[in-house]
C-alpha positions in Angstrom: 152.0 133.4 77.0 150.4 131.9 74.2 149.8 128.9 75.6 148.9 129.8 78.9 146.0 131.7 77.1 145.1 128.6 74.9 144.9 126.7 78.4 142.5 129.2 79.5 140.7 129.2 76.8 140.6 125.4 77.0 138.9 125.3 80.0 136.5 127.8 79.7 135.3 126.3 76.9 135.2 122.7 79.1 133.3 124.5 81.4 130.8 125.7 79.2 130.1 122.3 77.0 129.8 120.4 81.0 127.1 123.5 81.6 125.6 122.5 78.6 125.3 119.3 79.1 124.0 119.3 82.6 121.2 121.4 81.8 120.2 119.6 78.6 120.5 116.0 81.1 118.2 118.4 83.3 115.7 118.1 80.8 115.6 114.7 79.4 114.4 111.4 80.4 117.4 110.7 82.7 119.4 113.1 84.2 123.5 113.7 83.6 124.2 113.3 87.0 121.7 110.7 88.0 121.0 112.5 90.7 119.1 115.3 90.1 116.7 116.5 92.5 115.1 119.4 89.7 111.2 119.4 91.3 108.7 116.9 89.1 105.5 116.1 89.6 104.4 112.5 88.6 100.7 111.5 88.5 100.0 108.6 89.8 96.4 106.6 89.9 95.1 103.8 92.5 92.5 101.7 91.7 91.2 101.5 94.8 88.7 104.9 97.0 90.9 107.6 98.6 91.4 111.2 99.1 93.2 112.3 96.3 96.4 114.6 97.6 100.1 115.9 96.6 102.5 113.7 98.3 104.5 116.9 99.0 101.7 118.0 101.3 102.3 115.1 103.7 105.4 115.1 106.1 106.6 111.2 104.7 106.0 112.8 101.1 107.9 116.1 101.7 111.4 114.2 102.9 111.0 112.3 100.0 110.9 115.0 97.6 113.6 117.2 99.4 115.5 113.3 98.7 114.7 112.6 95.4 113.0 116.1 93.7 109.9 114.0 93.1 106.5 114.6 94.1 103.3 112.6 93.4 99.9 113.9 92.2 97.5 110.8 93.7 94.4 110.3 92.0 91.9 107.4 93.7 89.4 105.8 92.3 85.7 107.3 92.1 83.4 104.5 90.7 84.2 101.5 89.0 87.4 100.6 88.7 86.6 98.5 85.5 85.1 101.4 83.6 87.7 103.8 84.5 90.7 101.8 84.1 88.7 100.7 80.2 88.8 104.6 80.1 92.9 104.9 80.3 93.4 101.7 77.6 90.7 103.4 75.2 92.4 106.7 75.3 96.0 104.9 75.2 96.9 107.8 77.8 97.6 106.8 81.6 98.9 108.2 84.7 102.9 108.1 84.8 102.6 104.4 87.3 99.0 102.7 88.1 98.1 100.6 90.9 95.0 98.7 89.3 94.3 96.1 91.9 92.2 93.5 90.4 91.9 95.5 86.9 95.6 94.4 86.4 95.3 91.4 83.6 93.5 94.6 81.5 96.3 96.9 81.6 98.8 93.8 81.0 96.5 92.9 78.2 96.4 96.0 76.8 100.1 96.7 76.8 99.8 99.9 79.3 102.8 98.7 81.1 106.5 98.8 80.4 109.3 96.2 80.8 111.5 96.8 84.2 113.8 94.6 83.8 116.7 96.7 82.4 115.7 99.7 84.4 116.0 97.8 87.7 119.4 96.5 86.4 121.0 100.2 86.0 119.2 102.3 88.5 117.7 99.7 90.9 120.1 97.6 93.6 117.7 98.2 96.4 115.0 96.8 93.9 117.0 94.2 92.7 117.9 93.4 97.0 114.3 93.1 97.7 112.3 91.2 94.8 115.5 89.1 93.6 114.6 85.7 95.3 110.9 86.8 93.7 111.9 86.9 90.5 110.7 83.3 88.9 107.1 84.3 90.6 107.1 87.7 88.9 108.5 87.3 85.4 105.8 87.1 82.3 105.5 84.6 79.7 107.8 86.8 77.8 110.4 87.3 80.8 109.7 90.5 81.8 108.6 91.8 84.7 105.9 94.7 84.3 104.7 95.4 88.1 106.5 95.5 91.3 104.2 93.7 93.8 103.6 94.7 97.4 104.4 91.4 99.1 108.0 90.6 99.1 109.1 89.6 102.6 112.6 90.8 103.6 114.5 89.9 106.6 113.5 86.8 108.6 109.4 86.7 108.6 107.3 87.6 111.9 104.2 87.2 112.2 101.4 89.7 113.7 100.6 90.0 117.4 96.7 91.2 116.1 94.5 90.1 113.6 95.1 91.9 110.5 93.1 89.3 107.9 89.4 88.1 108.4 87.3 86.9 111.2 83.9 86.5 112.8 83.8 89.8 114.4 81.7 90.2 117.3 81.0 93.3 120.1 82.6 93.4 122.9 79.7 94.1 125.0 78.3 90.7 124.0 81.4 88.7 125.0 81.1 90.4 128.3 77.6 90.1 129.2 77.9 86.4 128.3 81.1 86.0 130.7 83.9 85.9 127.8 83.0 82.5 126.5 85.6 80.9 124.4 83.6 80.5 120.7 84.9 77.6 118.0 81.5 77.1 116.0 79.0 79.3 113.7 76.7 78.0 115.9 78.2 79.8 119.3 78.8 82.5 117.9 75.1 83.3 116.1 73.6 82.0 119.8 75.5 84.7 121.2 74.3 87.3 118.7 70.7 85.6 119.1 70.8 85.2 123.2 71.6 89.6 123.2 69.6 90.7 120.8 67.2 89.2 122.5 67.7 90.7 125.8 68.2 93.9 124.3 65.2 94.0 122.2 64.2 97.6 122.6 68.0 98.8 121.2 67.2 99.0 117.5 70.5 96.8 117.3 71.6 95.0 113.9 72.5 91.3 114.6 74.7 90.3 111.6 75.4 92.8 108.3 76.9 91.7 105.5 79.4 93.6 102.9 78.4 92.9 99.5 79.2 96.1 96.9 80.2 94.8 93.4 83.8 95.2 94.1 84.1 93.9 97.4 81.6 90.9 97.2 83.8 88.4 98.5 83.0 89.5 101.8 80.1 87.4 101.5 81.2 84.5 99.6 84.6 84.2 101.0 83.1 83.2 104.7 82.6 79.8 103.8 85.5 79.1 103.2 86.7 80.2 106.3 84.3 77.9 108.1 85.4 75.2 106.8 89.0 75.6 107.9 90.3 76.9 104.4 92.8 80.5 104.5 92.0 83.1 101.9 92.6 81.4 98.6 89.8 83.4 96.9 86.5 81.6 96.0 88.7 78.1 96.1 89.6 75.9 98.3 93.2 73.7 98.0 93.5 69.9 99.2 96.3 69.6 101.4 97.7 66.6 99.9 96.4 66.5 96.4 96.5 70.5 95.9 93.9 69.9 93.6 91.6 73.4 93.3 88.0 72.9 94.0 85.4 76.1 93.8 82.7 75.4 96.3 80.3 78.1 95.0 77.8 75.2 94.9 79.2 73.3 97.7 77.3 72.4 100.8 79.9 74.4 103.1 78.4 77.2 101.1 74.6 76.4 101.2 75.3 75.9 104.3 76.4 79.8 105.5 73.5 80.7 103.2 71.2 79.3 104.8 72.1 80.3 108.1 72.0 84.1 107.3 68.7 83.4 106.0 67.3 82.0 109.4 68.7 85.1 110.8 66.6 87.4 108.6 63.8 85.6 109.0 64.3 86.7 112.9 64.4 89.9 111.6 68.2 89.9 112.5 70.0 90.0 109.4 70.1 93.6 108.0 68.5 93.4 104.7 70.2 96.7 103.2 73.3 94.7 103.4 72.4 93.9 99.5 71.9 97.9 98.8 74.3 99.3 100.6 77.2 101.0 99.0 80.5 100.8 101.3 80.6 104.0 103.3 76.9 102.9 104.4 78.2 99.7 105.6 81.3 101.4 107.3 79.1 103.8 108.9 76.8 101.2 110.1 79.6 99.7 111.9 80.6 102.1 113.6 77.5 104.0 114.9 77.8 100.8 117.8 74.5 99.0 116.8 75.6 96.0 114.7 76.5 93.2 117.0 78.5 90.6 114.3 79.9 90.6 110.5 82.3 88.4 108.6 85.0 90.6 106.8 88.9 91.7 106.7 90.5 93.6 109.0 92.0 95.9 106.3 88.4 96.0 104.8 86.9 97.3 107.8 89.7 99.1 109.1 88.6 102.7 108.9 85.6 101.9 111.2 87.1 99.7 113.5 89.8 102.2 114.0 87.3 105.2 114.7 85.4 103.2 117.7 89.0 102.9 119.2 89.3 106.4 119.6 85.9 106.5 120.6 86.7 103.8 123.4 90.0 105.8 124.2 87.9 109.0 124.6 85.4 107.1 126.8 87.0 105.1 128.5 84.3 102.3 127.9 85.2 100.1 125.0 81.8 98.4 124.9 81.3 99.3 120.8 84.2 97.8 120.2 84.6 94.4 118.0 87.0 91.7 118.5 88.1 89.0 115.8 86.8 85.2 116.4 88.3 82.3 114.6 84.6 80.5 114.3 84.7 77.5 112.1 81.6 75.4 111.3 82.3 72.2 114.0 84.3 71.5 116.8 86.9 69.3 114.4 87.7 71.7 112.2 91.4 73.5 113.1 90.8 77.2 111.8 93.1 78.7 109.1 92.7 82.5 108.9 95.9 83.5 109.8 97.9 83.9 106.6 101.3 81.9 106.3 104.1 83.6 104.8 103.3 84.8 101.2 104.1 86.1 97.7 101.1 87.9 95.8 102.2 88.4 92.7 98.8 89.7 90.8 98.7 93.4 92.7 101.5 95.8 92.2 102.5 99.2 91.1 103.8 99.8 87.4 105.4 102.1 84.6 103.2 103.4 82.1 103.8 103.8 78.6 102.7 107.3 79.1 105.7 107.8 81.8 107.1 110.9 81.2 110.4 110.2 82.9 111.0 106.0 83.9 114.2 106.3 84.9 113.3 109.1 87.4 110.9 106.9 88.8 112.5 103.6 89.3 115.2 105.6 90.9 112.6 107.1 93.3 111.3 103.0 93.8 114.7 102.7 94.3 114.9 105.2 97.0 112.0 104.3 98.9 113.8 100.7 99.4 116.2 101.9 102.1 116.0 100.4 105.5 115.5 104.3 106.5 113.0 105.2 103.9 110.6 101.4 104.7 111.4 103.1 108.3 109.9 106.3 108.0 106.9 105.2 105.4 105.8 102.7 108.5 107.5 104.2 111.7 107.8 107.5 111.0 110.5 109.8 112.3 112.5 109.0 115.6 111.4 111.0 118.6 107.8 112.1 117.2 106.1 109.1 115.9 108.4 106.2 117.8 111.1 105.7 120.0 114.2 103.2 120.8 115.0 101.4 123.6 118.8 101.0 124.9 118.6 97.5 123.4 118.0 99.3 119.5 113.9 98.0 120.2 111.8 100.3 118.2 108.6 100.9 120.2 105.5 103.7 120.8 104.5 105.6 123.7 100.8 105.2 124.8 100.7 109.0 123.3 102.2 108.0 120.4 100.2 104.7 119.2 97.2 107.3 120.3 97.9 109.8 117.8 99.7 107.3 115.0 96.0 105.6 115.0 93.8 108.6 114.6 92.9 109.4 110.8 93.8 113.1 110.8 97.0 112.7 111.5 97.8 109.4 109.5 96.5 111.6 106.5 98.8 114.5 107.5 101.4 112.9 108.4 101.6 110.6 105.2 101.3 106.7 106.8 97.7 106.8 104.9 100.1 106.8 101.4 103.1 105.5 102.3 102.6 102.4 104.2 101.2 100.2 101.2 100.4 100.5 97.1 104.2 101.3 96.7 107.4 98.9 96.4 107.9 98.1 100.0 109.1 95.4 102.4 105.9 93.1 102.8 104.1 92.4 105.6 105.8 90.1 108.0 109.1 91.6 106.9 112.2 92.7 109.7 115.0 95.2 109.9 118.3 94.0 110.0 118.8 94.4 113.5 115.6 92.0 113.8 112.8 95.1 114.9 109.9 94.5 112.6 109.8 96.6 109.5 106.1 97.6 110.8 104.7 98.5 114.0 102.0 95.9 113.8 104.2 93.2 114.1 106.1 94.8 116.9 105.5 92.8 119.7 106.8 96.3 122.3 103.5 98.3 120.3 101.4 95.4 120.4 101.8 95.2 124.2 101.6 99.1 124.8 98.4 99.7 123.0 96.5 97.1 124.9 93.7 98.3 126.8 92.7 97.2 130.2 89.9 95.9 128.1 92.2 94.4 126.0 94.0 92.5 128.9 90.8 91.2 130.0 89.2 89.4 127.2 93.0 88.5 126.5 93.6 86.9 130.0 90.0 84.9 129.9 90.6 83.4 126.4 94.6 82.1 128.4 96.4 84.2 125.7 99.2 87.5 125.3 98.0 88.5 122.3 94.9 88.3 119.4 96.6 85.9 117.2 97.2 83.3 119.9 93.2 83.0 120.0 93.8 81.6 116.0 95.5 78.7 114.9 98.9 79.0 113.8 98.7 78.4 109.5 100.0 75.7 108.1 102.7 76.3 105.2 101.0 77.0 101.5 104.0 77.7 98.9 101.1 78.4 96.4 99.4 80.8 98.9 97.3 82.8 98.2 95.8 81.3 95.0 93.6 84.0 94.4 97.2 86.0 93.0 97.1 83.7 90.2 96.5 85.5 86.9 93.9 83.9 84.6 93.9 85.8 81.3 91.0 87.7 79.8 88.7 86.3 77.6 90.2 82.5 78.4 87.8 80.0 79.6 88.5 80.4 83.6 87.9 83.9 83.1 85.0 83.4 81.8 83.4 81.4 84.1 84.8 83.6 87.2 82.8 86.5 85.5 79.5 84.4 84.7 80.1 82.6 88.8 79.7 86.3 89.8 77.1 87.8 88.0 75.3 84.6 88.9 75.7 85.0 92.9 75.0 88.3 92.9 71.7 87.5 91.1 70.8 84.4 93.6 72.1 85.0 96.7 70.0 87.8 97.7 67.5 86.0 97.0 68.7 82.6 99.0 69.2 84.9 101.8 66.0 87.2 101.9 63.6 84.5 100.9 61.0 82.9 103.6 62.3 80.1 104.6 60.5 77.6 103.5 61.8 78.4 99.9 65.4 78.4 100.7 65.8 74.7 99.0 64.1 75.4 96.2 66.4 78.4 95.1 69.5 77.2 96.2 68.2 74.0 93.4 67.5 77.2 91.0 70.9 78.7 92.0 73.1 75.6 91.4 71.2 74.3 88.4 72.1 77.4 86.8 76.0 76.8 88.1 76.4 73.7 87.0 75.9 75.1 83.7 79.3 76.8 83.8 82.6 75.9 82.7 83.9 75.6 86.7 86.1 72.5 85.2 87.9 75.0 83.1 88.8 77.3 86.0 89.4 74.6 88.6 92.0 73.3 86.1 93.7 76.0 85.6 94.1 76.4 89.3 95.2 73.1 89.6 98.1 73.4 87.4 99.2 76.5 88.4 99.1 76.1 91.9 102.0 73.3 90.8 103.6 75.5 89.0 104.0 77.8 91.8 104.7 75.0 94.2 108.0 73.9 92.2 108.9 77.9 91.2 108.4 78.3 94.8 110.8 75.4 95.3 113.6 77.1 93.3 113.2 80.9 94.5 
């Protein structure tokens, strides 16, 4: 009897101490169970202009807090992104993770970010699955990794049916009125923009606008580059053989655009607020239907491209539309704006020293690296948002692509959140059963959501989809340079700052002034460049586009 009551007794008091514990593992940094789904909130901040929301308010956001118990307070960025992100280090306090965009040498700088390395070892195989053959390009000095970036291709890599990157973007209307003409040069192109305008005097249209805010000014200067049959390596250009980095700030292939946009204001067809003009101005001039051409990045000018889509779908007339052109400066030169496969590994998401709970949330990064979860953060759910063939195809109804693209719902739904600025499968990245981990590069949805429009311009340029109109890249294991970090305060640095102040002070000017003083400022301009440490950064560049061609090497 005795001992059946000291059995008892035994095991209620097992029972208690294993209630104990599981509610004080509740409580701390990382719970007993390691899977607890207790509700908490994590703020999290992206350096980049949004409508701040609860991730529980979305549909992708509430099936991942009924998953993981977590829920994210998003906070975007209202004004500079230098100033507020100076803000966070003065105060030492941050939001639990940071996306900081190009801000990210500061918070690295500052020490705002902490090691993953041993979290991702305990709590993160999907991690670990994904960014593994990444590792060499994403390890600091000091061997730890600090960020989780947002490129890592998984799978075997596809590329996309449509243009998602930059191009000479032109209306639709003017293709048509001209008889679909297949444009190579600057100089087809502007003669297009030059021959309608023209005819269309009485419109009040815009020929060419320009992007050229303080944080997205490489709208303007990145177009040269792009002429002159370079990819997006950011304000440098690469030799193919001798990969050695040149900036061509002062470079005739520059001058050269420059001058060119100021012949077009001087015909009073350049839109001279371009300078002023903050970017929900630009945006909106886009798509009010009266701007005829622009330089910039699909992702850039997304939101308004994507609004005179519906608009077209609603009227049936997809005149106001744009479509992306491959224009180069001559005949010679084999375009390169389609972007090879790549690794960026200056952007990311990371931990904060202020984190309340790490392990929480590399378990939740964890999470969201599921085949299911990359599924639903880019497809959706099954039934509502896609569908699957009898082969296991993943594809979208007409009705479906309709109401995936509209805003509203894309905001409601989550995609607007979900689909980037979080540890993901990067672009170009497939399923194993070989769908594409994103609709975009789903050749079924590419096909589907062509317009009759569409189809047209498609079959008159002798192609199936946008991309064929482009060059296919050539292979870049540094690409894209621009992800190279150059340390604050260090020479290169330096001299990016000082390049930028400097253009933003001149070019205006080169492209406003009469014309007959063009030569004479550009002489100002480069006088004033030449003044600047560019050997500093172009050497840097240089050696680290090596580096990253032999860590490439070894992945």
């Amino acid at each position: 009897m005795t001992s059946k009551r000291f059995g008892i007794i035994s095991l209620v008091m097992v029972m208690m101490a294993s209630m104990i514990t599981a509610c004080s593992g509740s409580s701390g940094k990382e719970p007993a169970s390691g899977d607890s789904k207790e509700k908490v909130t994590f703020t999290y901040f992206n350096a980049t202009a949004g409508r701040d929301v609860n991730t529980n308010e979305t549909r992708i956001g509430k099936i991942l807090e009924d998953q993981t118990g977590v829920n994210w307070k998003l906070e975007h960025l209202v004004g500079d992104s230098n100033t507020k992100i100076g803000t966070f280090i003065a105060s030492n306090d941050y939001p639990d993770v940071i996306v900081p965009d190009g801000t990210i040498d500061k918070l690295l700088d500052a020490g705002a970010f902490i090691p993953l390395n041993d979290l991702i070892d305990k709590y993160g195989p999907n991690i670990k699955r994904v960014y593994g053959p990444y590792y060499n390009l994403m390890k600091a000095e000091d061997g730890n990794i600090y960020f989780l970036p947002f490129s890592a291709v998984v799978g075997n890599y596809l590329s996309a049916p449509n243009i998602e990157q930059g191009a000479f973007w032109i209306q639709r209307r003017v293709l048509k009125e001209a008889g679909y003409p297949k444009i190579k040069t600057l100089d087809e192109y502007l003669a297009l923009i030059r021959n309608y305008a023209k005819k269309h005097a009485d419109e009040g249209l815009t020929g060419y606008l320009a992007l050229t805010t303080q944080d997205r000014f490489y709208a303007l200067t990145n177009a040269p580059m792009h002429l002159a049959g370079y990819p997006n390596d950011g304000g440098t250009i690469i030799d193919m053989k001798t990969h050695q980095a040149t900036d061509y700030g002062d470079k005739e292939i520059t001058k050269r655009y420059l001058k060119e946009l100021n012949q077009l204001n001087a015909e009073g067809l350049f839109d001279k607020s371009s300078f002023v003009d903050n970017y929900d101005q630009y945006l909106a001039k886009l798509t009010s239907g009266k701007v005829l051409g622009f330089f910039d990045y699909r992702w850039q000018a997304g939101q308004a491209l994507n609004n005179l889509q519906e608009a077209s779908k609603r009227s049936g007339n997809d005149d106001l539309e744009y479509v992306g052109l491959p224009v180069v400066y001559d005949r010679n030169i084999k375009d390169q704006y389609l972007d090879p496969s790549s690794f960026v590994n200056n952007r990311g998401i990371g931990i904060t020293v202020s984190a309340k709970d790490p392990v929480r949330i590399i378990k939740f990064f964890n999470n969201l690296l599921t085949d299911e979860n990359q599924i639903l953060s880019n497809w959706g759910i099954k039934g509502e948002t896609y569908d699957v063939d009898k082969k296991g195809r993943f594809y979208r109804t007409k009705e479906q692509i309709k109401k995936t693209g509209e805003d509203a719902f894309r905001d409601s739904f989550g995609f607007k959140y979900f689909e980037y600025s979080w540890p993901r499968y990067g672009n170009g990245s497939s399923l194993p059963d070989g769908n594409s981990a994103s609709p975009g590069r789903q050749p079924e949805v590419a096909r589907m959501s062509y317009t009759e429009g569409d189809k047209k311009l498609l079959k008159a340029n002798g192609v199936e989809s946008f991309s064929q109109m482009f060059s296919a890249p050539d292979e870049r294991p540094w690409f894209p340079a621009w992800s190279i970090q150059v340390a604050q305060g260090s020479p290169a640095q330096i001299f990016q700052q000082k390049k930028g102040d400097l253009q933003r002070k001149y070019f205006p000017r080169l492209v406003l002034s009469a014309p007959a003083q063009f030569d004479a400022i550009w002489i100002e301009y480069t006088t004033e460049f030449n003044k600047l440490d560019v050997k500093a950064f172009e050497e840097l560049i240089t050696k680290e586009v090596a580096k990253k061609i032999k860590t490439v090497g070894k992945k």
